[in-house]
Structures are given as structure tokens and as C-alpha cells.
N, C-alpha and C positions, 0 to 999 in steps of 0.2 A: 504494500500500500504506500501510496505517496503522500503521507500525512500534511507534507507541506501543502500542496498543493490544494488538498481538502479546505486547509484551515484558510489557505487564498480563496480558495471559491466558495467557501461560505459566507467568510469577511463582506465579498463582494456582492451575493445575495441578500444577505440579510441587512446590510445596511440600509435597504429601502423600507423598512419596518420601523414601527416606532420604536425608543427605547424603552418603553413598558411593555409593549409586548414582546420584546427580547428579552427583558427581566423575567418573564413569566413563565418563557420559551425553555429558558437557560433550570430555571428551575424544576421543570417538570423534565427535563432533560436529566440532569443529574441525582433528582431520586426516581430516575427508572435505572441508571446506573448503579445508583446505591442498591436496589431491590432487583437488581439482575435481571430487569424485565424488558428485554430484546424490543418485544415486538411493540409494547408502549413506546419506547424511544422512536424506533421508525415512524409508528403512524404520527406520533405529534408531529415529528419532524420533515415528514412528509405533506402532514394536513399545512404546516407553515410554509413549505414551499409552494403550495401549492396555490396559496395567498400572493407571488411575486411573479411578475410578468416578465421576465426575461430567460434568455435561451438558455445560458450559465445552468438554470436548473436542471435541463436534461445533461452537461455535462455531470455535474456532482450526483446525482443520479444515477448514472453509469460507473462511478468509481465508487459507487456504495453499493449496487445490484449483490455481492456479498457478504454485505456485514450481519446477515442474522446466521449463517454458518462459519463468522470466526470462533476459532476458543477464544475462552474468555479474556486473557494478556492482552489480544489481537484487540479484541470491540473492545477493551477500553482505551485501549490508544486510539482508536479512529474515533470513537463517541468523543473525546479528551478534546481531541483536534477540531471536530465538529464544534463542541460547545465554545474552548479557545476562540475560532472565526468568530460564534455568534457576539463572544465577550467584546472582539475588537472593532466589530463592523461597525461601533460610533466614534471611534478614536477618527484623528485627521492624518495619522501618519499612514499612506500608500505603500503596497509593499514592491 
């Protein structure tokens, strides 16, 4: 997985979102990680992309088509990176 790259294409997705509903995103995101609940994390994180009009989605989309058959080490670096992006996507520094 190319982590980097995740946490650039989500940065870039989700910065069109408000920051309250990235506060809100970020947290139901990490206690589906805390409670090892796979398939919670994707659908939230799915239902929010799904909210964002731009093409970026079907990339990051395709570099996650495996994350509910990682072991568990694997999904939480790639959830990590995911949530990481959504942390930075109001900062102004571009990567």
C-alpha cells in the first residue's frame, strides 16, 4: 500500500467538507478502529465520499478496493493514513 499517497488523496478530498463534519468523520472513524469494526469504517467512509464531487474519489477508491481483507497491522496503517489526510485537509500547507 502506498500510504503516502492515500493520506495525499484524502487531504485532497476531504478538504471540501466542513471542518465539523470532518471532526465527526475522524471520530466515528477511529472508534470503528478502536472496536475493530472493518466494515463500519468503510461504509462511513464511503457514505462521506460519496458526499464530494470530484474524480480523486474513484482514485482513492481503487487503492482501498482491499482494505477489509488486510490483517489487522495492514488496516490500521491504511485507516491511520486515511484518518491522518482527513486531520490535514484544513491545514494550508500543500503537499
Amino acid at each position: 500500500m502506498k500510504y503516502r499517497q492515500i493520506t495525499s488523496t484524502t487531504k485532497q478530498l476531504f478538504s471540501r467538507i466542513s471542518p465539523s463534519l470532518r471532526a465527526k468523520l475522524i471520530h466515528i472513524l477511529l472508534n470503528s478502529i478502536r472496536t475493530k469494526d472493518r466494515e463500519n469504517f468503510v461504509f462511513e467512509l464511503l457514505r462521506n465520499l460519496n458526499t464530494i464531487n470530484d474524480s480523486k474519489k474513484e482514485d482513492l477508491a481503487e487503492m482501498l478496493e482491499e482494505i477489509l481483507f488486510l490483517d489487522d497491522k495492514e488496516f490500521e496503517k491504511v485507516a491511520y493514513s486515511i484518518i491522518l489526510g482527513i486531520m490535514s485537509a484544513g491545514s494550508k500547507r500543500e503537499d
